[in-house]
C-alpha positions as CSV (number, residue, x, y, z in Angstrom):
1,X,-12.5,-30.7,24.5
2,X,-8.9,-29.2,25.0
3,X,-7.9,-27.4,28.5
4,X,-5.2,-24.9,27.7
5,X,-3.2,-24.4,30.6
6,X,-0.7,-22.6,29.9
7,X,2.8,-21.8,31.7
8,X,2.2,-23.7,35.0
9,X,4.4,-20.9,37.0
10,X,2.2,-18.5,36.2
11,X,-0.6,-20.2,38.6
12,X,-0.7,-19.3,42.1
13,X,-2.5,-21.5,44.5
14,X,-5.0,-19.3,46.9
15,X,-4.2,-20.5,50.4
16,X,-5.7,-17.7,51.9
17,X,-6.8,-14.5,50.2
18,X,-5.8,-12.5,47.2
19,X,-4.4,-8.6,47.2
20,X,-4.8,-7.2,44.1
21,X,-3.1,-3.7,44.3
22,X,-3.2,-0.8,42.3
23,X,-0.5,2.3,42.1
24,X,-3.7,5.1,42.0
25,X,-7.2,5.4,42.7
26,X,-7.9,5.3,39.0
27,X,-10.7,2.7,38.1
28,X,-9.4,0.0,35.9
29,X,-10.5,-4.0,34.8
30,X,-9.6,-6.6,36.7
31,X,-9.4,-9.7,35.0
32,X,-8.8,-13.3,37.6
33,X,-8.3,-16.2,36.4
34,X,-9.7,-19.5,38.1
35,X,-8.9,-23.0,38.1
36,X,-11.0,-24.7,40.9
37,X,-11.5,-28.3,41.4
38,X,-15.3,-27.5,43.1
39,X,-17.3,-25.3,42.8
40,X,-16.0,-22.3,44.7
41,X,-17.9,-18.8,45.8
42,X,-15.8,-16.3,46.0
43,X,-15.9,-13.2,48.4
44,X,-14.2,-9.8,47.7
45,X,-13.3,-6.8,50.2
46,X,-12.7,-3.1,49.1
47,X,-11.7,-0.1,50.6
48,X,-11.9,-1.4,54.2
49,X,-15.3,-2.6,54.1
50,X,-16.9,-5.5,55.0
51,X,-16.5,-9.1,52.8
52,X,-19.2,-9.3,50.2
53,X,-20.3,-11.8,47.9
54,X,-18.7,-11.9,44.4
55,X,-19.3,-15.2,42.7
56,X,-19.3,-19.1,42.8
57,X,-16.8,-20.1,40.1
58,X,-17.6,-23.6,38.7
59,X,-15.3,-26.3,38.9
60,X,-12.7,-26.2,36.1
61,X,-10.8,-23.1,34.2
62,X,-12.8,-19.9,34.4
63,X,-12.7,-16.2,34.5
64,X,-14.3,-13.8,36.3
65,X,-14.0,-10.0,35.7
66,X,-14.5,-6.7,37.4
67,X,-13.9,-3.1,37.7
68,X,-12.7,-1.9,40.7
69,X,-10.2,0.9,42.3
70,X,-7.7,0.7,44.8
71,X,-6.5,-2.5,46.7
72,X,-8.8,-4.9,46.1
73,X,-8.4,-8.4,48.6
74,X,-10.5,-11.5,47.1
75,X,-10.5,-14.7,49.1
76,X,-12.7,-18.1,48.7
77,X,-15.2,-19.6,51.6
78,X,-12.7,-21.7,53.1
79,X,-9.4,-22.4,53.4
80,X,-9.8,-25.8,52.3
81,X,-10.5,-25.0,48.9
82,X,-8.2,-26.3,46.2
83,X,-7.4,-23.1,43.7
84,X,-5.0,-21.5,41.4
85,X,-5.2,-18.4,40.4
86,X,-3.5,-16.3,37.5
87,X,-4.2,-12.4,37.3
88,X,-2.0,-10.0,34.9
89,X,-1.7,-7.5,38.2
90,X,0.6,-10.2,39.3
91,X,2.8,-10.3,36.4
92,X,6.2,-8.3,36.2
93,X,5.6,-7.1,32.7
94,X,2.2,-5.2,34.5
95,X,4.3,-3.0,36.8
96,X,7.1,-2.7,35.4
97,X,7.9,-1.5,31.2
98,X,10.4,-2.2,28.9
99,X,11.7,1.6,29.2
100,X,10.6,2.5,25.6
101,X,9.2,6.0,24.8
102,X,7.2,6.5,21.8
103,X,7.7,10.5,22.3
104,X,11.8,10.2,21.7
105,X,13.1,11.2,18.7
106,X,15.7,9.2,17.3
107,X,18.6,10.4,15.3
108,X,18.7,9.5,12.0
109,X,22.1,7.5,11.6
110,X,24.5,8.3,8.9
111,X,24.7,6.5,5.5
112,X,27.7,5.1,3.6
113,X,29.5,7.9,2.4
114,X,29.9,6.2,-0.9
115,X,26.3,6.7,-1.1
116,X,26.3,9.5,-0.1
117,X,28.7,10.7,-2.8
118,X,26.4,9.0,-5.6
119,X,23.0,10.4,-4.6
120,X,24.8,13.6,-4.4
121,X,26.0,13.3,-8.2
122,X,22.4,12.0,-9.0
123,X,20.9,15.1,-8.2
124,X,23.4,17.4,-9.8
125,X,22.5,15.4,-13.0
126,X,18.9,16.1,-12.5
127,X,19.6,19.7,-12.0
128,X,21.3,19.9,-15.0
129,X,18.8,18.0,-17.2
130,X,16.2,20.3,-16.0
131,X,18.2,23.5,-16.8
132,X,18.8,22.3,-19.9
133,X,15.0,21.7,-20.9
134,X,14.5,24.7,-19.7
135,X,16.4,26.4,-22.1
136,X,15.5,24.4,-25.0
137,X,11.5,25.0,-23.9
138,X,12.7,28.7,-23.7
139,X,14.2,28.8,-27.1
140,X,11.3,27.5,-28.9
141,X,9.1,30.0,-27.4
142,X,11.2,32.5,-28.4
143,X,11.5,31.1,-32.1
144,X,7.9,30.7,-32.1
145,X,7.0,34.3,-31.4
146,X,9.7,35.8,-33.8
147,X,7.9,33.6,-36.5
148,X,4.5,34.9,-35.9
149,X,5.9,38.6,-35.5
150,X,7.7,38.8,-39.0
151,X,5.0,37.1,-41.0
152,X,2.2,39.5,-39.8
153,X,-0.8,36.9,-39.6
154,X,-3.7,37.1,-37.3
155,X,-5.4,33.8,-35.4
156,X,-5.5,30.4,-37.0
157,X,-2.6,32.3,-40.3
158,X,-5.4,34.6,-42.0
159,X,-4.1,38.2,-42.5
160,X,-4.3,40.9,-39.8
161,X,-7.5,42.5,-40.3
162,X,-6.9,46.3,-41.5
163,X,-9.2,49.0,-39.6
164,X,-10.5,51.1,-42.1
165,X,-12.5,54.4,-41.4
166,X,-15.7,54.5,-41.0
167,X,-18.0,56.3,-44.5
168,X,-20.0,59.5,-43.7
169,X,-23.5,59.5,-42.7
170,X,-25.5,61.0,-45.6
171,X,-28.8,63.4,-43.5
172,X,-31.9,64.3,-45.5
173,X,-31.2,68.0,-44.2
174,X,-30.6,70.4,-46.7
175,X,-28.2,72.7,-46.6
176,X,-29.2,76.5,-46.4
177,X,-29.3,79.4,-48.9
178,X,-26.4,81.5,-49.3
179,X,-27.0,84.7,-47.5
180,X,-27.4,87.7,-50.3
181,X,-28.7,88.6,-53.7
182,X,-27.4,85.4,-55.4
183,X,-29.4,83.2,-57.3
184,X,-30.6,80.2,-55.0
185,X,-32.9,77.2,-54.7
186,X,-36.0,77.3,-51.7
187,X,-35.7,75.0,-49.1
188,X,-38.1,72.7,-51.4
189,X,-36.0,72.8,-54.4
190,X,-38.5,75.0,-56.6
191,X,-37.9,78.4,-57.5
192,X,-36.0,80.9,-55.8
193,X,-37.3,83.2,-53.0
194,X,-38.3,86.6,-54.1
195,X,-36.2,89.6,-52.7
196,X,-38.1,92.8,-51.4
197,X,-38.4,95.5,-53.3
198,X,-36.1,98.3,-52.8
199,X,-36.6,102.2,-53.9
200,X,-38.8,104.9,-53.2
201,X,-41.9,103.1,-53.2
202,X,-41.0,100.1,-52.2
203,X,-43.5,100.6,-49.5
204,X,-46.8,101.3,-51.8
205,X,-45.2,97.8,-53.6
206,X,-44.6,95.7,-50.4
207,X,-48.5,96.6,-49.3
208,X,-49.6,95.8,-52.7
209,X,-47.9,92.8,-52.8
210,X,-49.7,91.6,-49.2
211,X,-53.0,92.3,-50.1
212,X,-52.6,90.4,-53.4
């Protein structure tokens, strides 16, 4: 078994009672740190009230731990009692910081100006590596498309297809007679219509003709 002490300035001895304060009102952990050659209870006062009973620390290194807000004044049964204490509220680096902001913004200090000069000529190089692919990409397009335009082929090389115009509709409709005395096919394709008779007794030969 190892007992790890420590920095021996950092313990305190508790000849009468400890004042732990605090800056606000704000809860916050309280951590004490015991090193007590009996067994030691331990009695604690906040806020003006009266001493209460907190804990009996065994003999040896021990910690005991708390939340509590405001001045807080812990103290052992007697006077007689043989104990160091070590607390972080008691340390310098608790109240007081290193001065550091993590919201500033810090300026960006300037380079070499040699290096400056060559990551400057870097970058005109690169912009005039990309303009010339550029043009090169742009030049193949071009060749590319004149190709295709003068030699007139359609999708995958096969000739353009020519649009051609569409063949009349033949109709089973036939066409009808001429209008007049001409000689003419009926509508079924036999013999031709007969005309009415015409002269003076055309009607006695048109009444004939019905009742035939």
């Amino acid at each position: 078994m190892s007992v790890k002490i420590g920095n021996l300035s950092d313990w305190r001895p508790m000849s009468g009672s400890i004042i732990l304060g605090a800056s606000d009102e704000r809860s916050r952990r309280v951590r004490l740190y015991l090193n007590c050659m009996e067994p030691t209870p331990l009695f604690v006062v906040q806020d003006g009230a009266p001493a209460r009973f907190l804990a009996t620390m065994p003999a040896g290194l021990d910690l005991v731990e708390f939340v509590a807000s405001g001045e807080v004044e812990v103290s052992a049964d007697s006077l007689d009692r043989v104990v160091y204490y070590q607390c972080t509220e008691h340390e310098k680096m608790w109240f007081d910081g290193d001065g550091a902001s993590f919201t500033t913004i810090h300026e960006r200090q300037p380079r070499n100006e040699a290096l400056e000069w060559v990551m400057f000529q870097q970058e005109q190089n690169q912009k005039r590596v990309e303009a010339v692919l550029r043009a090169e990409m742009q030049n193949q397009i071009d060749r590319m498309r004149s190709e295709y335009e003068s030699a007139g082929t359609g999708i995958h090389g096969s000739a353009t297809a020519q649009h051609q115009k569409p063949a009349p509709v033949k109709t089973g409709v036939p066409k009808p007679a001429p209008v007049g005395g001409g000689a003419g096919q009926s509508p079924d394709g036999n013999s031709p219509p007969a005309t009415a008779p015409a002269g003076p007794n055309a009607d006695e030969q048109n009444e004939s003709a019905g009742q035939s």
